[in-house]
N, CA and C of each residue as an Amber inpcrd file, in Angstrom:
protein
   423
 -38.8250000 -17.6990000  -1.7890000 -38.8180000 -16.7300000  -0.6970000
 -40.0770000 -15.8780000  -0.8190000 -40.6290000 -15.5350000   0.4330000
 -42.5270000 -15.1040000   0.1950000 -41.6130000 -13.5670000   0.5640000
 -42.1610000 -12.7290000  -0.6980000 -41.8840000 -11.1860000  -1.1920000
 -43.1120000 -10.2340000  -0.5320000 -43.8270000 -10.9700000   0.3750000
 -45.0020000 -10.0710000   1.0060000 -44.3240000  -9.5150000   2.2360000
 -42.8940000 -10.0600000   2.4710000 -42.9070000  -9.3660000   3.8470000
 -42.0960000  -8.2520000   3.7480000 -42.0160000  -7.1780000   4.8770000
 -41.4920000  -6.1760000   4.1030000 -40.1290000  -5.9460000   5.0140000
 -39.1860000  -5.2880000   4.9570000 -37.8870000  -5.2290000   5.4880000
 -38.0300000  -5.0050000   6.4830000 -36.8090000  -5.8700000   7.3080000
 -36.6080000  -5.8120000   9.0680000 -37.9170000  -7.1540000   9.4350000
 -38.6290000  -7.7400000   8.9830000 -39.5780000  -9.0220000   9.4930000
 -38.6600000  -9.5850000   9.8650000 -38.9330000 -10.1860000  11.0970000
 -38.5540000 -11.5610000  11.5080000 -39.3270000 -12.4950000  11.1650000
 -38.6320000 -13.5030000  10.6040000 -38.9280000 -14.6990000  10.0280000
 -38.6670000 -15.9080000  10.9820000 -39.2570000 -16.4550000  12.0190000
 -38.4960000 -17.8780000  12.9110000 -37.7010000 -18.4190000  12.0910000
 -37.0060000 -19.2450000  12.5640000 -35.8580000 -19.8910000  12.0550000
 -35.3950000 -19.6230000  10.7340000 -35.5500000 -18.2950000  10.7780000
 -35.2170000 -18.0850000   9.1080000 -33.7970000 -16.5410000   9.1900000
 -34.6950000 -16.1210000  10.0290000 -34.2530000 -14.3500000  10.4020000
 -34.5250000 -13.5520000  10.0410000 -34.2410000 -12.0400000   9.8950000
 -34.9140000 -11.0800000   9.3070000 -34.5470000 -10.7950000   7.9770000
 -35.8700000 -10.7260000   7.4360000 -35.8050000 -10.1110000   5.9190000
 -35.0240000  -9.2820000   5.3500000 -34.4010000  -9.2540000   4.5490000
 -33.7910000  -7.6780000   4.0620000 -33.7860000  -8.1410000   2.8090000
 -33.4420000  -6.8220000   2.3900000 -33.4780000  -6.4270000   0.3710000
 -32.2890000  -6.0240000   0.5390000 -31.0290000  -7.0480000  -0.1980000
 -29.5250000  -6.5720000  -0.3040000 -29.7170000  -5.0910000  -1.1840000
 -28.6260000  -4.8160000  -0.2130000 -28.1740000  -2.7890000  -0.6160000
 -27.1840000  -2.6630000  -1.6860000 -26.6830000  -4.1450000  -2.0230000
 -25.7480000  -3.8600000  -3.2550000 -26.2210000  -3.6690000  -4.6020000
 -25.9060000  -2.2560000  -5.2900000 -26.8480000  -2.2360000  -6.4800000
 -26.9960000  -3.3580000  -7.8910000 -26.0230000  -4.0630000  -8.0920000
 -25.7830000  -5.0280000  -8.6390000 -26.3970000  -6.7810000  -8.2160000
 -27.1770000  -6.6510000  -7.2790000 -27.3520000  -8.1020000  -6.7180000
 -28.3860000  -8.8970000  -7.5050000 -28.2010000  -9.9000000  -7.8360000
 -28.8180000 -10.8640000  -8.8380000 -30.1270000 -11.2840000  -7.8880000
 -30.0250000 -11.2920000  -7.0100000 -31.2580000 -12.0550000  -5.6900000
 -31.4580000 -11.0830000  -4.5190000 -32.0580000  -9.9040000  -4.5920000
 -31.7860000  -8.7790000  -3.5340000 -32.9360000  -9.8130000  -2.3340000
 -33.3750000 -10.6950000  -1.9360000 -34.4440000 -11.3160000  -0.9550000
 -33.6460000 -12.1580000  -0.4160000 -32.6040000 -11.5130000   0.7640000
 -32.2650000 -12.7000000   1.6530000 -33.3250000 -12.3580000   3.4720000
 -32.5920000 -13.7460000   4.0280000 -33.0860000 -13.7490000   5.3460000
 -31.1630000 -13.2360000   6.2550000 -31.1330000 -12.8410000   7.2950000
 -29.9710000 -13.2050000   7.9050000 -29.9740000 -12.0480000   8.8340000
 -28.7530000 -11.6960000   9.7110000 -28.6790000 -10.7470000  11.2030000
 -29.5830000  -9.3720000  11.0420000 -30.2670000  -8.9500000  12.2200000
 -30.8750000  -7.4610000  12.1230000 -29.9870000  -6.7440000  11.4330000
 -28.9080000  -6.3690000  11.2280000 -28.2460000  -5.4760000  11.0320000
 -27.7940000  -5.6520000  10.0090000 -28.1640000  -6.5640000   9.1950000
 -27.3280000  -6.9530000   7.8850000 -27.8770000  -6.4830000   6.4630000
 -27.0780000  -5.9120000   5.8390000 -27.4590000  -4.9640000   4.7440000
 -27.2240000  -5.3940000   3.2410000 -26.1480000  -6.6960000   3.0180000
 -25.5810000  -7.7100000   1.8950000 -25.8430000  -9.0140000   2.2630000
 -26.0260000  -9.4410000   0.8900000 -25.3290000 -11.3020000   1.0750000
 -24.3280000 -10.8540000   1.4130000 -23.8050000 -12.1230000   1.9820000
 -22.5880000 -11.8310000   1.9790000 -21.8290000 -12.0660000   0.9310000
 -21.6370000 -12.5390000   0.1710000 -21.1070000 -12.8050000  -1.2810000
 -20.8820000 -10.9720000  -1.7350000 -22.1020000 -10.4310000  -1.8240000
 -22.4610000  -8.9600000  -2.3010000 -21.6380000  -8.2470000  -1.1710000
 -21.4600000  -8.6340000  -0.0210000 -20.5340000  -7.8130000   1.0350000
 -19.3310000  -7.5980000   0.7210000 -18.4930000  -9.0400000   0.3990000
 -17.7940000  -8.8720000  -0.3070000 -17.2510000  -7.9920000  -1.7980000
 -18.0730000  -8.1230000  -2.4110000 -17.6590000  -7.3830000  -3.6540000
 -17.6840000  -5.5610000  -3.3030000 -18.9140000  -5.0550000  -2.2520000
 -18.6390000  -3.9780000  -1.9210000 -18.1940000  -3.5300000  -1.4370000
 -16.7950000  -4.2590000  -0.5810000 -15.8970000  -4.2570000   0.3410000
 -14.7490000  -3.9920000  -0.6300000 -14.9320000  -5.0070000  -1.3700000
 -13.3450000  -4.7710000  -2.6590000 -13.7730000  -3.9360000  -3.6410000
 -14.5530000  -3.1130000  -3.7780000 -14.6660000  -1.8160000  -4.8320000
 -14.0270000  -0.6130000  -3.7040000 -14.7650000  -0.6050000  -2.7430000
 -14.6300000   0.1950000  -1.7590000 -12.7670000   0.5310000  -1.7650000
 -12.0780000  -0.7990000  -1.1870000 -10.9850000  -0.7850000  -1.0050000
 -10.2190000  -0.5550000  -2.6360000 -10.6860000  -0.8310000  -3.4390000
  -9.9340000  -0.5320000  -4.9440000 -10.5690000   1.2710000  -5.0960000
 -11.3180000   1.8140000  -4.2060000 -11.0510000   3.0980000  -4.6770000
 -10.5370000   3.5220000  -3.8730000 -10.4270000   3.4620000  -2.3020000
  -9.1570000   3.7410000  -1.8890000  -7.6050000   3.5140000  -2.1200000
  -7.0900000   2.2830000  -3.2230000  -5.8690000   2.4760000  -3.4160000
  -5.4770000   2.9550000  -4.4600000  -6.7940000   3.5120000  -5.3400000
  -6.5070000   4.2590000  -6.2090000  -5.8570000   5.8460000  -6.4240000
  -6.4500000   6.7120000  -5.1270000  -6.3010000   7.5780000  -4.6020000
  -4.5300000   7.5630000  -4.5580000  -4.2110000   6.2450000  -3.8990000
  -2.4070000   6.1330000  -4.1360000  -1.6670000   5.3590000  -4.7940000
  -2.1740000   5.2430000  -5.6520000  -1.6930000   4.4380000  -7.0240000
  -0.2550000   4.7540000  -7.1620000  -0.2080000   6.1180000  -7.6130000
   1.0230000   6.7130000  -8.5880000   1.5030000   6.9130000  -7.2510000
   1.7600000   7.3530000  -6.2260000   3.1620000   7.2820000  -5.5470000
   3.0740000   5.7840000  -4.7630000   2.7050000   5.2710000  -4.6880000
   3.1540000   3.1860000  -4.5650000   3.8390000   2.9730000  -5.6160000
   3.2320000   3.3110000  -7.1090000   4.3030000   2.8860000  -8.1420000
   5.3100000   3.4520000  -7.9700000   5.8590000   4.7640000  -7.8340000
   6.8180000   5.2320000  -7.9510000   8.0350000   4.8950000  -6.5030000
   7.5290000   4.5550000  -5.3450000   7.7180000   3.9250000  -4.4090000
   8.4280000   2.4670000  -5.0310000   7.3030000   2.0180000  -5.0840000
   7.8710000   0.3460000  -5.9880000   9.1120000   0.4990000  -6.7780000
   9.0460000   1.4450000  -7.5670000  10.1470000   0.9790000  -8.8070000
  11.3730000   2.0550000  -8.1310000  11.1620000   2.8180000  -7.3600000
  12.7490000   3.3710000  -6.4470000  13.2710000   2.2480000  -5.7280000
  12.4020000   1.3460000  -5.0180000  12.6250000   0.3340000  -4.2490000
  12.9700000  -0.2540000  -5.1060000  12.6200000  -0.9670000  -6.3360000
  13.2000000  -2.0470000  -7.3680000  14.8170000  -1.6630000  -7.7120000
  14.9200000  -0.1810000  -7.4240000  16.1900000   0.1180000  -8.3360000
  17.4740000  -0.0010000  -7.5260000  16.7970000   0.5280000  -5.4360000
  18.0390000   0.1270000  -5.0060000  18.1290000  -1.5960000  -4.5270000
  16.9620000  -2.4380000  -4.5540000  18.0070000  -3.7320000  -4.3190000
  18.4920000  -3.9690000  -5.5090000  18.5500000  -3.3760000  -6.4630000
  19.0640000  -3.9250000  -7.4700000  20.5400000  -3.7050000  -7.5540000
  20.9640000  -2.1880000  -6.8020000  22.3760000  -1.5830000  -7.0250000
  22.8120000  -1.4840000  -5.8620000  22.0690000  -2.1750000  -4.4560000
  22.5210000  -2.6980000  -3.2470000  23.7160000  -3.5710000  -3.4190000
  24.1800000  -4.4310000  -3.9420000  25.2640000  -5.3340000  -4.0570000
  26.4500000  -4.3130000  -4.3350000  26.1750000  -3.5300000  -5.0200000
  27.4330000  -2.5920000  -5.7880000  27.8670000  -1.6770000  -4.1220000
  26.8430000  -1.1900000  -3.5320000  27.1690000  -0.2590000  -2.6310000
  27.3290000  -0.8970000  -0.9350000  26.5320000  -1.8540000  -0.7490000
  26.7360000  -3.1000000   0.3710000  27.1350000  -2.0250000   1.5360000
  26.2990000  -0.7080000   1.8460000  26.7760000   0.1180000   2.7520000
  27.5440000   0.6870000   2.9360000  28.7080000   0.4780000   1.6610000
  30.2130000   1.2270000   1.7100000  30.2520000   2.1040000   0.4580000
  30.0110000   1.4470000  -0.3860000  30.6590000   1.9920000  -1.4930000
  29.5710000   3.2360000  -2.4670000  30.0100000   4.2000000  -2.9410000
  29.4920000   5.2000000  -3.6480000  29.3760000   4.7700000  -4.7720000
  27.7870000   4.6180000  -5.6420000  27.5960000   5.0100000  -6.5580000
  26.8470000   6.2730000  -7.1440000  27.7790000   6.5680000  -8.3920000
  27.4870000   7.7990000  -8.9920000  25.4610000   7.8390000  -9.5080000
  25.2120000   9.1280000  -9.0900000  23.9300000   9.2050000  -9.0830000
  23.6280000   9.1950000 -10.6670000  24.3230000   9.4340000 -11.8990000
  23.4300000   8.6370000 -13.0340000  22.8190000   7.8380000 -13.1240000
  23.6580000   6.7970000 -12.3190000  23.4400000   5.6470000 -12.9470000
  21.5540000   5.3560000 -12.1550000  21.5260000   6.5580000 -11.1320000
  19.9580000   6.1290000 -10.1960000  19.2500000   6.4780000 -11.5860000
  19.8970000   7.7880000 -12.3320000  18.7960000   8.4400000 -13.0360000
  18.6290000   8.0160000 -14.3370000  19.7210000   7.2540000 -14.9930000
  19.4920000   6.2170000 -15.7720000  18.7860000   5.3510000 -15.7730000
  18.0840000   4.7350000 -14.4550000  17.3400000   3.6820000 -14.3030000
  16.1900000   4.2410000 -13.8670000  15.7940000   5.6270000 -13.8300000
  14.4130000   6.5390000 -13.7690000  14.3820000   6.4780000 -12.1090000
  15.2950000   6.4180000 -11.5800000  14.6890000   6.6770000  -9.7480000
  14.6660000   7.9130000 -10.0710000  13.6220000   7.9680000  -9.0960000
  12.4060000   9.2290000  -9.0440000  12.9620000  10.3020000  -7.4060000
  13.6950000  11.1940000  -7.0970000  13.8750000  11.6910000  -6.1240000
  13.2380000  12.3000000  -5.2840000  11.9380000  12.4140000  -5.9130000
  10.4700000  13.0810000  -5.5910000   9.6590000  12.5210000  -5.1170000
   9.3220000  10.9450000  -4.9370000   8.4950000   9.9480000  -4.9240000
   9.0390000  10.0980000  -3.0660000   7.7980000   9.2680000  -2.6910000
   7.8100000   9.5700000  -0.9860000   8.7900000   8.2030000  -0.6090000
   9.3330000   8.9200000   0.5970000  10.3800000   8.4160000   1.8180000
  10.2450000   9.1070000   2.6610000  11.0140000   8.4600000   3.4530000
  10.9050000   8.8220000   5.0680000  12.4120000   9.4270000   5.3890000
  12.2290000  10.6990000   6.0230000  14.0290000  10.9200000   5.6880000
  14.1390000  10.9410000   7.1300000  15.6850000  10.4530000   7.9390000
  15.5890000  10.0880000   9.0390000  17.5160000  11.5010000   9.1280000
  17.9800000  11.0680000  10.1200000  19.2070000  11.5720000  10.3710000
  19.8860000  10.3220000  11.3530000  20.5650000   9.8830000  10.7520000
  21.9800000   8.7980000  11.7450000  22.2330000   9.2020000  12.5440000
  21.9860000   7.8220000  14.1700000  22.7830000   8.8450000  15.0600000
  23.9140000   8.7860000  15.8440000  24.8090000   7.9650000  15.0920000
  26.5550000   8.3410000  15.3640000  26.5290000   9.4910000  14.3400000
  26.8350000   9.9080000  12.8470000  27.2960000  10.7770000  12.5260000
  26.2340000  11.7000000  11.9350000  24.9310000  11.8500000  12.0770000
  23.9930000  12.7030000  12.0810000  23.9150000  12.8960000  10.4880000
  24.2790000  11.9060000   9.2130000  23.6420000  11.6250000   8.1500000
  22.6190000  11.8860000   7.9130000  21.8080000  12.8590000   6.9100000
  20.6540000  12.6370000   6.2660000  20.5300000  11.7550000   5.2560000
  19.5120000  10.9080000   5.3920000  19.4350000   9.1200000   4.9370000
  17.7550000   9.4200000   4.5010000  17.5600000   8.7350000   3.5930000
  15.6870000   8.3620000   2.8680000  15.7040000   7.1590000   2.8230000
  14.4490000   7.0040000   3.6730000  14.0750000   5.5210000   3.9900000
  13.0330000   4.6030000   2.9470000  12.7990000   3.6270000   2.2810000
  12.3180000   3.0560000   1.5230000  12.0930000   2.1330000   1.9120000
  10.9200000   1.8700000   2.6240000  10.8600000   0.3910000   2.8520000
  11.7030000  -0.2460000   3.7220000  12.7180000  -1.3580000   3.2530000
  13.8900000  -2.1570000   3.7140000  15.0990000  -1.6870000   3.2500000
  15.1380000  -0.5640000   2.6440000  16.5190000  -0.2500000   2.3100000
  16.2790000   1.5910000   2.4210000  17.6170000   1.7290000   2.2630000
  17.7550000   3.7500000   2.9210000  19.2320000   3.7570000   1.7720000
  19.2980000   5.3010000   1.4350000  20.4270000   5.6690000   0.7880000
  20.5710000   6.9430000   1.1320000  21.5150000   7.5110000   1.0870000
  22.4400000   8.7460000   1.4010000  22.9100000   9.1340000   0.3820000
  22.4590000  10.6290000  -0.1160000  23.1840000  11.4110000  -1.0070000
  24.1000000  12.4770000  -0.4680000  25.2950000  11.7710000  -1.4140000
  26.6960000  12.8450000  -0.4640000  26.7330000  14.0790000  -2.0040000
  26.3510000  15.3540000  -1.7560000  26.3530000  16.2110000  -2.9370000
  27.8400000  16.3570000  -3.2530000  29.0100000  16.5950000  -2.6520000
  29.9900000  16.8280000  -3.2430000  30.5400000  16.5310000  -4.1450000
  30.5210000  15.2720000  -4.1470000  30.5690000  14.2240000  -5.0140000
  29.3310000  13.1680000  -6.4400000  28.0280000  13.7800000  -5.9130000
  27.1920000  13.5050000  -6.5210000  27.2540000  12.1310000  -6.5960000
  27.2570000  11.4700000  -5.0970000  26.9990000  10.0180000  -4.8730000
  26.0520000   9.6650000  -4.4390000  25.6690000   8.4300000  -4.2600000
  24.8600000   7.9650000  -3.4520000  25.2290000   6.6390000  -2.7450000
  25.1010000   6.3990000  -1.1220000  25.5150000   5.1170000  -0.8780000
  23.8080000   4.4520000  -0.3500000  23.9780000   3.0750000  -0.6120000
  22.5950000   2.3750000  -0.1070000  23.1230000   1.4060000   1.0510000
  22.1010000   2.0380000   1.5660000  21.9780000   1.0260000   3.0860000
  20.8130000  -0.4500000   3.3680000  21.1610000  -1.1140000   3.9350000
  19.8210000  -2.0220000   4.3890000  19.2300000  -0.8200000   5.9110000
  17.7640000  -1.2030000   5.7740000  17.5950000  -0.6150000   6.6710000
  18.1140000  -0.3730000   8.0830000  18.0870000  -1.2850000   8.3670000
  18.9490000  -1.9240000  10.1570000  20.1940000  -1.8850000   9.8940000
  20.8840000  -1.7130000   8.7290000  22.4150000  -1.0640000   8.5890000
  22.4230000   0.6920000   9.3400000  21.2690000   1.3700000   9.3000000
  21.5060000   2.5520000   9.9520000  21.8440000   2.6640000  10.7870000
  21.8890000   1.7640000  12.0650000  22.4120000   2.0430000  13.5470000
  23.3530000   1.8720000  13.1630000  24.3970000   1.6710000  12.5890000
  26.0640000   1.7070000  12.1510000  26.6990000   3.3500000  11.6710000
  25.5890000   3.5750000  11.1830000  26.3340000   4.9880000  10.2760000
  26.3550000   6.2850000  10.8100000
C-alpha cells in the first residue's frame, strides 16, 4: 500500500485512503467508504469494548435480577399461582428484595405484584408470604 498519500485520497478502484482510528490496529493503511474510520475487523472490536462498557455500568443489578429470577422458577412449582410460600425460604436462597422490578397493581383485585421478567410474585405481609405468578397469570388475579 503506497504511504505517500495522505487521508481522505481517492484512490480509483481502490477508494479512499484512511489511517484506521482504532488504537490497537496491526495495519492502520486501508482503502474503503469516505466515511469510514476502521477495518472493519477493528470496527468490530470497537463496537464490542464500547458495548462491554456499557453493560458494565449494569452489571450488578442484571446479576441480582438474574439470580431473583433463578430463585422464583425454581419455587414456581411449589406456588403454581396459588399457593403461599413462607418468605424464608426467598431469603434463604439470597433473593434480594432490593434488586429492580417492575411493580404493577392487578386489575380484578388491585394486588401489588413485582414483575421479573416472565414471572411476578406478591407479598401478602400478614402472613409473611409470598405467592409467584407466571407473568400472563396476572390477568387472573
Amino acid at each position: 500500500m503506497n504511504q505517500n498519500y495522505k487521508e481522505g485520497d481517492y484512490i480509483p478502484s481502490k477508494g479512499y485512503f484512511h489511517i484506521c482510528k482504532y488504537p490497537n490496529c496491526v495495519d492502520p493503511y486501508f482503502y474503503g467508504r469516505k466515511n469510514q474510520k476502521y477495518h472493519p475487523d477493528c470496527k468490530k472490536r470497537n463496537d464490542a469494548e464500547k458495548a462491554a462498557l456499557k453493560r458494565e455500568k449494569t452489571k450488578e443489578e442484571n446479576e441480582k435480577m438474574a439470580k431473583n429470577l433463578f430463585i422464583l422458577e425454581e419455587l414456581y412449582p411449589r406456588s403454581g399461582g396459588t399457593f403461599e410460600i413462607q418468605i424464608s425460604e426467598f431469603r434463604i436462597r439470597g433473593f434480594d428484595f432490593q434488586a429492580p422490578s417492575r411493580h404493577v397493581k392487578t386489575e380484578i383485585n388491585g394486588y401489588s405484584c413485582f414483575i421479573i421478567h416472565g414471572y411476578a410474585y406478591r407479598y401478602i405481609k400478614e402472613r409473611e408470604t409470598i405467592i409467584i405468578y407466571k407473568k400472563d397469570e396476572l390477568c387472573r388475579v
